[in-house]
Rosetta silent file (secondary structure, phi, psi, omega in degrees, C-alpha in Angstrom):
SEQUENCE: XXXXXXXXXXXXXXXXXXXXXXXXXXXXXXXXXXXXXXXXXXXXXXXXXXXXXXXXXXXXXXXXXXXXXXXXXXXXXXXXXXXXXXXXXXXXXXXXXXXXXXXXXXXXXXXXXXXXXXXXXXXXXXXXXXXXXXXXXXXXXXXXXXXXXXXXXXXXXXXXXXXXXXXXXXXXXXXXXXXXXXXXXXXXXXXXXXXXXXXXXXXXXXXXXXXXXXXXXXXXXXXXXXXXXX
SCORE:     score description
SCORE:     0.000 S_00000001
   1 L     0.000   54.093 -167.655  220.585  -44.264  -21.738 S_00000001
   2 L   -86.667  136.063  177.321  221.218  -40.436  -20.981 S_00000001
   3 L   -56.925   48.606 -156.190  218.551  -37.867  -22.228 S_00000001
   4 L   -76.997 -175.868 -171.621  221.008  -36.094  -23.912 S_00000001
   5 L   -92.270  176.049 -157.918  220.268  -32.908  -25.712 S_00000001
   6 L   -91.495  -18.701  174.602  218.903  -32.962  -29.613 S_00000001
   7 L   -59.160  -34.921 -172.947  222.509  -31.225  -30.845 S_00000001
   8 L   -46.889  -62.558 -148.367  224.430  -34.045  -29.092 S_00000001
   9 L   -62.148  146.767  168.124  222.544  -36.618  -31.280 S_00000001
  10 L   -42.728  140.364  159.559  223.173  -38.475  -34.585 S_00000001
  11 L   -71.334  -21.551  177.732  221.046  -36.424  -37.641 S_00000001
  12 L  -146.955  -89.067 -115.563  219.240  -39.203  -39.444 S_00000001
  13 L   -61.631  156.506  168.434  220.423  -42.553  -39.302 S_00000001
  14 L    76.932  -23.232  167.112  218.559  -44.832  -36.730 S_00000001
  15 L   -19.297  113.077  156.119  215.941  -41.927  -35.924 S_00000001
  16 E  -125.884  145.938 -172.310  212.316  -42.935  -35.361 S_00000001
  17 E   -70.685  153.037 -173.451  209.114  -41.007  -35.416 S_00000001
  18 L   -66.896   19.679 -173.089  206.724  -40.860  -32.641 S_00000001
  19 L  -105.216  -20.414  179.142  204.417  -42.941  -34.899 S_00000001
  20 L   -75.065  -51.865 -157.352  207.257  -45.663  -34.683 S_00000001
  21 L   -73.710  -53.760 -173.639  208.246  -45.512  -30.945 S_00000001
  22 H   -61.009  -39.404 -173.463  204.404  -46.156  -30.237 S_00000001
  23 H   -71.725   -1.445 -165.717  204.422  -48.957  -32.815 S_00000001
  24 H  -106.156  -39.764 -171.848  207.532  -50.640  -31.310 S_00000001
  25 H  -100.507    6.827  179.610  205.717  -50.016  -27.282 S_00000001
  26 L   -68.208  -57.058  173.186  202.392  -50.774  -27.861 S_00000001
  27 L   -31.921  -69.751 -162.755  202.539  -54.733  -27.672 S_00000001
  28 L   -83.213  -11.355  143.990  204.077  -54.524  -24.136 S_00000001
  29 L  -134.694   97.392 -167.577  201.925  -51.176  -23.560 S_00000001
  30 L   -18.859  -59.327 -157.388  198.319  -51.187  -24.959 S_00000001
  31 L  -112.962   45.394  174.027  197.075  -48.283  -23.916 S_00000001
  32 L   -89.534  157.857 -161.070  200.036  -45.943  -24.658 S_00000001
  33 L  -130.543 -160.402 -151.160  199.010  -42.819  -27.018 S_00000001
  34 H  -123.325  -19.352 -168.756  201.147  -40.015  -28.847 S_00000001
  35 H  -106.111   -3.329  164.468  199.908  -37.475  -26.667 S_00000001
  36 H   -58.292  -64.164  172.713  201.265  -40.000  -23.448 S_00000001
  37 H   -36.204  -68.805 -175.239  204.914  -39.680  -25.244 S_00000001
  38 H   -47.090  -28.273  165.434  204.348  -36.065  -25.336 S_00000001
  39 H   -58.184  -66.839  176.084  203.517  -35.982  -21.661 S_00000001
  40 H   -64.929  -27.962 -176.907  206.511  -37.816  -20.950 S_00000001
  41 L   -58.570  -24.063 -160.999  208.656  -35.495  -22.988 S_00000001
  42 L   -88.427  -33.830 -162.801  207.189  -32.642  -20.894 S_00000001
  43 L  -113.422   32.642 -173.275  208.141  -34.051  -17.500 S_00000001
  44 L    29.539   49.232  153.204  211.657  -34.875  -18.601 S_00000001
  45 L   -54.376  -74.657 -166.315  211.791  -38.706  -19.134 S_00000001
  46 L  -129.429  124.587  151.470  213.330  -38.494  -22.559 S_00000001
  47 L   -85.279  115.207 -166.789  214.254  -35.304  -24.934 S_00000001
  48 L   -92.739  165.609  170.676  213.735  -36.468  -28.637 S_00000001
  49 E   -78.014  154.261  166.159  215.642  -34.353  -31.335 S_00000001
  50 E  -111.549  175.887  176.703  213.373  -31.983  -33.146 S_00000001
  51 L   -85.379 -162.944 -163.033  213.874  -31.654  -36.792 S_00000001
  52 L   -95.849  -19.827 -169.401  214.357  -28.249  -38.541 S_00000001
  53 L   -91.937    3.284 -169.446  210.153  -28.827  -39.461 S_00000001
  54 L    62.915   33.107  108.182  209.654  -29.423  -35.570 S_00000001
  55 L   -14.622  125.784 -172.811  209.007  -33.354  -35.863 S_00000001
  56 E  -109.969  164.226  173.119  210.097  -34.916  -33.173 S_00000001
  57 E  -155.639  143.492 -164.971  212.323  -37.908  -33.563 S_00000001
  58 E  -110.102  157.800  177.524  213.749  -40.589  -31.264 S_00000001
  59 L  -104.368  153.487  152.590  217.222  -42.744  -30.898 S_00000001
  60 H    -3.576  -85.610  179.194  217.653  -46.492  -29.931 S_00000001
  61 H   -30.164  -30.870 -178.691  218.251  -44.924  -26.495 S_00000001
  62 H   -70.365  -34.376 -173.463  214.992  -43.033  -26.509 S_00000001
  63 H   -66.451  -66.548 -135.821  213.000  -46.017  -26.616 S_00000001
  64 H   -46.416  -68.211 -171.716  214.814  -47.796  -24.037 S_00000001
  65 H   -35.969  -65.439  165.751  214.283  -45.161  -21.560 S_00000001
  66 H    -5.346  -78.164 -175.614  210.760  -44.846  -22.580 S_00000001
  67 H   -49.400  -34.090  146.853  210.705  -48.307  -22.071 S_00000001
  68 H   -37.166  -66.257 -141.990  212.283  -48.317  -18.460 S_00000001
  69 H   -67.288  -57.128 -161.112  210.333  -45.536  -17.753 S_00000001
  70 H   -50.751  -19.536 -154.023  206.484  -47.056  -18.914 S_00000001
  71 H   -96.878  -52.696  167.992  207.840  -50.637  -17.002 S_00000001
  72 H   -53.066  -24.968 -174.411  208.054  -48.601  -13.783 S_00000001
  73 H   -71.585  -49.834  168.295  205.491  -46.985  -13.831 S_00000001
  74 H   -65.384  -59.519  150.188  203.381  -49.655  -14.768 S_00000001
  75 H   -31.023  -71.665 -175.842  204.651  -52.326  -12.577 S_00000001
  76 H   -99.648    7.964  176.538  206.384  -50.863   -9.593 S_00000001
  77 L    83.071   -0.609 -143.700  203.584  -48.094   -9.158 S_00000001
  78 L  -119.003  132.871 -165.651  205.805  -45.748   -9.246 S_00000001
  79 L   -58.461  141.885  163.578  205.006  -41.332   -9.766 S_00000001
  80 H   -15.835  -50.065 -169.256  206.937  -39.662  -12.832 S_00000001
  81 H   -84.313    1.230  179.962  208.924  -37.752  -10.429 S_00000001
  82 H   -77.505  -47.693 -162.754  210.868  -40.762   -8.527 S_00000001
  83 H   -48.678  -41.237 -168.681  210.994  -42.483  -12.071 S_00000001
  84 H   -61.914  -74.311 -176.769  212.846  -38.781  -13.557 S_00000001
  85 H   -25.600  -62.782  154.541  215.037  -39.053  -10.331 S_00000001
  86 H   -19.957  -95.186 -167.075  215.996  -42.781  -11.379 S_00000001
  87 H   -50.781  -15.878  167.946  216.841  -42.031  -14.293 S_00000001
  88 H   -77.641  -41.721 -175.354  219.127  -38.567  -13.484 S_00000001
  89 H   -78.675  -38.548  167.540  221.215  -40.720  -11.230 S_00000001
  90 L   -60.475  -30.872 -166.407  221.684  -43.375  -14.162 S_00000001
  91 L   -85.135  -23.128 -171.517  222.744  -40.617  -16.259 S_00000001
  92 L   -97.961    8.196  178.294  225.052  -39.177  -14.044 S_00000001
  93 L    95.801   12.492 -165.998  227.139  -42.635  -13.992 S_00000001
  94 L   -92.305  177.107  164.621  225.850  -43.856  -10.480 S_00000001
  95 L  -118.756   61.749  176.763  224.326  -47.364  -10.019 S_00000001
  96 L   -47.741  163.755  177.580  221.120  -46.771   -7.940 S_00000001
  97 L   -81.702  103.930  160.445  218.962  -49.418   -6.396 S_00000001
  98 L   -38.568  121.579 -174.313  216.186  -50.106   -9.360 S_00000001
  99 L   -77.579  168.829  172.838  213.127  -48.114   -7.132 S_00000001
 100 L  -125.845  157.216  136.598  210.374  -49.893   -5.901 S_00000001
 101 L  -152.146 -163.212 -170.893  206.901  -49.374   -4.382 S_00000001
 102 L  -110.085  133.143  179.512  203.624  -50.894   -2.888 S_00000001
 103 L   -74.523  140.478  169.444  200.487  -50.459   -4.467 S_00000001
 104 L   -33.572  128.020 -175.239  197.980  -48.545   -2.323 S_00000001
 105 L   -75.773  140.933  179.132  195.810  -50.972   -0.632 S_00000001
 106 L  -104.378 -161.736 -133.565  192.861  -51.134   -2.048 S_00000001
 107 L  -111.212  -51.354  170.687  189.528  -49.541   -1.519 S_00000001
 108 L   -70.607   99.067  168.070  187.145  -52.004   -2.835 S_00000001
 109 L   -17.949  156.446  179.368  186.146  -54.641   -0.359 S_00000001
 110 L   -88.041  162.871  171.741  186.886  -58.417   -1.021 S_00000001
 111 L   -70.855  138.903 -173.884  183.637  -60.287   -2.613 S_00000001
 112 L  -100.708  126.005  172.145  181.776  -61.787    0.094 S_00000001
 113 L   -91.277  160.382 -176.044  181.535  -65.580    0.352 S_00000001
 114 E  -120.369  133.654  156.507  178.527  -67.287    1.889 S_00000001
 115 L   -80.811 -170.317  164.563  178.460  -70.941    3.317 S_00000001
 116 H   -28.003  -89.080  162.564  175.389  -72.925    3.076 S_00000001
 117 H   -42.764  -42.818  169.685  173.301  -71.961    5.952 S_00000001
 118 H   -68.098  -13.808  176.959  174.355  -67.852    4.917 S_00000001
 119 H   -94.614  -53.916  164.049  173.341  -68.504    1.919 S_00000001
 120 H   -32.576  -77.393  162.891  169.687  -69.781    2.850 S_00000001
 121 H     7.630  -75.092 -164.834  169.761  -67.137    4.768 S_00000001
 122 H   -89.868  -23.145 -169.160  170.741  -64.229    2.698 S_00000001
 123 H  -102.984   26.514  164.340  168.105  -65.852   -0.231 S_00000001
 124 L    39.338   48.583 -172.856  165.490  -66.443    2.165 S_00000001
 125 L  -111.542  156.439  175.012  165.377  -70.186    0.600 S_00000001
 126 L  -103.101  153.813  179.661  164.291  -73.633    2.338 S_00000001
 127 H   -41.725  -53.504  162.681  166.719  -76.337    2.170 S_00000001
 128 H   -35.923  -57.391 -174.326  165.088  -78.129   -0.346 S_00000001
 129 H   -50.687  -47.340  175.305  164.810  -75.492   -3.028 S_00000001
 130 H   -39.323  -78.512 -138.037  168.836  -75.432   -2.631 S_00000001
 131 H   -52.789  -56.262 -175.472  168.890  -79.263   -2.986 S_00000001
 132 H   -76.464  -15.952  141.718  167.018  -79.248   -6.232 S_00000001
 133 H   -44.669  -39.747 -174.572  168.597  -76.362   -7.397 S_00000001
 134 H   -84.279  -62.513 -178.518  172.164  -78.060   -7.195 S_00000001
 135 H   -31.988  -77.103 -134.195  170.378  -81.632   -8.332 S_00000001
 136 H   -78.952  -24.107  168.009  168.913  -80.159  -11.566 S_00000001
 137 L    99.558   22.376  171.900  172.432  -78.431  -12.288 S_00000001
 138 L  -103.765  -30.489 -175.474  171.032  -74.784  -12.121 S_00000001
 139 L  -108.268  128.690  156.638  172.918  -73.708   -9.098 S_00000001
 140 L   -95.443  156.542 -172.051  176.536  -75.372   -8.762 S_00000001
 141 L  -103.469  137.979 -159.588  177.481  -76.612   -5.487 S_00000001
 142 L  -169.642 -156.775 -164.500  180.065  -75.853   -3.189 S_00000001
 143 L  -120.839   -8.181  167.417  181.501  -75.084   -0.355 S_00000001
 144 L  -171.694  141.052  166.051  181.036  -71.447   -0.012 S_00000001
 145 E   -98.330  145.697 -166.299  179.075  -68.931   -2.410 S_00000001
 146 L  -104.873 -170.212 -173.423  179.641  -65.452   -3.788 S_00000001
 147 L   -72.627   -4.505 -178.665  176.606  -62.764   -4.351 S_00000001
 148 H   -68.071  -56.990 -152.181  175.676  -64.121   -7.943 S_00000001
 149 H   -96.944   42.842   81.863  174.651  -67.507   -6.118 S_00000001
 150 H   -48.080  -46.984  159.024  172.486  -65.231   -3.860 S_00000001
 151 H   -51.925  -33.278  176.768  170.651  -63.297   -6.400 S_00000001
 152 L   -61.353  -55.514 -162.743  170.321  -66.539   -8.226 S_00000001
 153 L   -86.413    8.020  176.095  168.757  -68.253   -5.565 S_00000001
 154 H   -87.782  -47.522  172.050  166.465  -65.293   -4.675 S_00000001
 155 H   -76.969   -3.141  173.170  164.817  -65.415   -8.259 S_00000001
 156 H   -82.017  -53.692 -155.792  164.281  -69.366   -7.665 S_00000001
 157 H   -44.494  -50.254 -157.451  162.765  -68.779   -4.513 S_00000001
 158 H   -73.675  -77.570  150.356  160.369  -65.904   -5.999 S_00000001
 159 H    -0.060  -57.680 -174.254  160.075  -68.700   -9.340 S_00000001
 160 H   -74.549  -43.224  167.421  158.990  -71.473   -6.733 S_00000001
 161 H   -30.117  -55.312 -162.323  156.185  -69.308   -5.189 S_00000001
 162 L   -87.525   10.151  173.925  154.265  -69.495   -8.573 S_00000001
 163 L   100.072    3.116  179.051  155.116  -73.297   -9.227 S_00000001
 164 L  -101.870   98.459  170.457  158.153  -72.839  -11.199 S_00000001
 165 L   -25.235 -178.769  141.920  160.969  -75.376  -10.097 S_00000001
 166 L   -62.796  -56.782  178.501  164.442  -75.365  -10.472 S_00000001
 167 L   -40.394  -21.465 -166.225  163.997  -77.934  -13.007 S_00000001
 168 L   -87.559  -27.784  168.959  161.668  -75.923  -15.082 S_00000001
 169 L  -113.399   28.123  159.104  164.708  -73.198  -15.764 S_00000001
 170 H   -69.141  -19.746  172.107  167.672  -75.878  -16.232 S_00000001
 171 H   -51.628  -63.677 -160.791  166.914  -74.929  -19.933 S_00000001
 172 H   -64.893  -28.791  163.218  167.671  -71.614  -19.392 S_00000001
 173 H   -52.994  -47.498 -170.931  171.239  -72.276  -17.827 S_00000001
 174 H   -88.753    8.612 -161.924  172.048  -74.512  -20.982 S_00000001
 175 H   -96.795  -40.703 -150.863  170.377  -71.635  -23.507 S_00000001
 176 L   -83.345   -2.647 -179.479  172.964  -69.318  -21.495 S_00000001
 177 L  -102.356  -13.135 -174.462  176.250  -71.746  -22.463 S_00000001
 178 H   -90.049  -49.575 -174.226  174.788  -72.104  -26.176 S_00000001
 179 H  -105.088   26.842  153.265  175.216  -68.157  -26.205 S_00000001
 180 H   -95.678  -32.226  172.931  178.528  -68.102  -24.654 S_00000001
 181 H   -60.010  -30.422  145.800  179.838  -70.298  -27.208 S_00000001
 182 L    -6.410  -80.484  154.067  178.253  -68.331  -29.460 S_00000001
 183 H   -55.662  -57.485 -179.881  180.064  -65.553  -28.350 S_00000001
 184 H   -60.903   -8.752  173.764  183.453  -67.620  -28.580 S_00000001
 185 H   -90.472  -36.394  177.588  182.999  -68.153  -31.890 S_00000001
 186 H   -68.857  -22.918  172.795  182.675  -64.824  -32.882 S_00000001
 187 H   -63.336  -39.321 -178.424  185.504  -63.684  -30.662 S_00000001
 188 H    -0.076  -64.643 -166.681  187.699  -66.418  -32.278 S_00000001
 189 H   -86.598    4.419  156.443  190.523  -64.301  -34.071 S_00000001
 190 H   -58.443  -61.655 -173.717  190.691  -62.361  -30.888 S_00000001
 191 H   -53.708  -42.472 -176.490  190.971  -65.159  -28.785 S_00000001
 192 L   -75.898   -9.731  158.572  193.441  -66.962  -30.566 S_00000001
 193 L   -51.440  117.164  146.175  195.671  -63.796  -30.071 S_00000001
 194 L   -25.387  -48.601 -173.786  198.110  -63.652  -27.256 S_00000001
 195 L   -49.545  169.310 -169.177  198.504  -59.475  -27.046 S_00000001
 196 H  -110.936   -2.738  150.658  196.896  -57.773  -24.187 S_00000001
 197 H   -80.616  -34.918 -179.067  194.990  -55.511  -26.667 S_00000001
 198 H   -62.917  -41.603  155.422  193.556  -58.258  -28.556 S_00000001
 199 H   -48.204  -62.264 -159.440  192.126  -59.835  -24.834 S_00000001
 200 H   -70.198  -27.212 -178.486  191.093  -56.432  -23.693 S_00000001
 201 H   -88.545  -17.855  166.595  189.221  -55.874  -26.950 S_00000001
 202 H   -60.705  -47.513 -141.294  187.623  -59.691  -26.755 S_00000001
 203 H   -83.246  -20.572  171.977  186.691  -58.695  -23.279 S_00000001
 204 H   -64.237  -53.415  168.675  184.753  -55.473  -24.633 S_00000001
 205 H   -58.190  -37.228  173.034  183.159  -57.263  -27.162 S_00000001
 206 H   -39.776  -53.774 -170.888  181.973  -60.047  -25.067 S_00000001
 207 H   -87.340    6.031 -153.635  180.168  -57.974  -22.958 S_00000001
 208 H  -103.734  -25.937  168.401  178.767  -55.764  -25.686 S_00000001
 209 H   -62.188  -37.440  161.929  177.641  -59.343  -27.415 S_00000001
 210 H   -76.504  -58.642  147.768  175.893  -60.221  -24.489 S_00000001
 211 H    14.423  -71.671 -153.408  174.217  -57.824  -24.026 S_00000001
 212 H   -86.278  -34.714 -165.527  172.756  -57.668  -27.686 S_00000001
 213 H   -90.883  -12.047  177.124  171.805  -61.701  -27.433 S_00000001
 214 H   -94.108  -36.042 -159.721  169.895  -60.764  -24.001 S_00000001
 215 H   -82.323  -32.686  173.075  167.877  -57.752  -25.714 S_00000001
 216 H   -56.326  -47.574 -157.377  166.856  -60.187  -28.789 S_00000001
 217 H   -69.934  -34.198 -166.012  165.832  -62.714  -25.804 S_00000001
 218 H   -98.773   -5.090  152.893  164.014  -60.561  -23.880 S_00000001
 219 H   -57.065  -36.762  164.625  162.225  -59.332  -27.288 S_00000001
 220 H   -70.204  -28.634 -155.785  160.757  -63.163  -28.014 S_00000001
 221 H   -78.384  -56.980  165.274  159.853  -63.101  -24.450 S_00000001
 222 H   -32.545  -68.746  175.553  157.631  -59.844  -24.922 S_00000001
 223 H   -56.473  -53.181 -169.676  156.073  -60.944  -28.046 S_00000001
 224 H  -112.148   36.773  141.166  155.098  -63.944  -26.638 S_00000001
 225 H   -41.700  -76.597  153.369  153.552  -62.329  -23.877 S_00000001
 226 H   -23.407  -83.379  170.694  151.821  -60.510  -26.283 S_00000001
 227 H   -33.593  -51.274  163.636  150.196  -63.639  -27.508 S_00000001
 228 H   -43.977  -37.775 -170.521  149.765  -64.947  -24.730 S_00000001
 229 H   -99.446  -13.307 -176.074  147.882  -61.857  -23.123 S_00000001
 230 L   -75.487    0.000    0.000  145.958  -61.254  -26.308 S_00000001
């Protein structure tokens, strides 16, 4: 798959345009662009022929590399200039050791679990509140909790001050699966896709649908405040 120069090369037949080469790598890489190709062209991954109009255009071979190159990168982690190394050593007839590396550990702390007692704790909750939280099916129960089922149980607790139960917002837990489903319907022809743009573009909508169904909700809430206060 050697990067051969654009005289070396066939003149037309089999030739594809960078509007092709993206359409052929996109499935297996989403969020490759035209000016990414161009990038790689710059840092001597692949040399496409240009045309006498200065088009660029690629062979069977071009992709491949391409394709090598985008799978290391993506995958093994690995900077432009090992992959360009790789790939000089393929070219020169050796058989290197496919490179590898480790992703950087990362930065963000793991999500903190809570047991029981850490979780009272961290919500400043009584045992009880817990119980009937878990009874009524607003809080699920479990053997250790992340910070959502802190925050949760922090707005019961502040909710139980004034006389409002768990029980009194199990509605709102089953209002909030009535607008996920919602949401799943409208997502449908996403969802039923496989591709990893059609998921990544579900998961954008999703949150931008939620969103939109909490600012209608907390608009009824307002108004009928408004009444209420009037």
């Amino acid at each position: 798959m050697p990067a051969a120069s654009a005289r070396e090369r066939p003149s037309s037949a089999g030739l594809l345009s960078i509007g092709q080469v993206l359409a052929r790598l996109s499935p297996e890489f989403p969020t490759l662009t035209s000016s990414k190709l161009r990038f790689l062209e710059v840092q001597g991954i692949v040399t496409p022929l240009r045309t006498e109009s200065g088009y660029r255009k690629f062979t069977p071979d071009d992709l491949e590399r391409l394709r090598l190159a985008l799978t290391l990168q993506r995958d093994h982690y690995l900077p432009l200039v090992v992959i360009r190394e790789y790939l000089e050593d393929v070219d020169a007839g050796r058989d290197p050791a496919t490179p590898t590396a480790v992703p950087p550990p990362s930065i963000v702390p793991a999500p903190r679990r809570y047991r029981r007692e850490e979780l009272l704790v961290a919500a400043g909750a009584a045992p009880q509140l817990l119980n009937d939280a878990i009874s009524t099916g607003v809080l699920v129960g479990s053997d250790s909790y992340n910070d959502q089922s802190v925050a949760l149980l922090r707005a019961l607790v502040a909710l139980d001050r004034h006389g409002i139960e768990p029980r009194h917002v199990r509605a709102l837990r089953q209002n909030a699966e009535r607008d996920v489903a919602l949401v799943e319907s409208a997502l449908a022809p996403l969802l039923r896709r496989t591709d990893a743009a059609s998921l990544g573009r579900a998961g954008e909508l999703a949150t931008e649908l939620a969103k939109r169904l909490e600012e209608v909700r907390a608009i009824f809430v307002r108004s009928a405040l408004d009444r209420l206060l009037s």
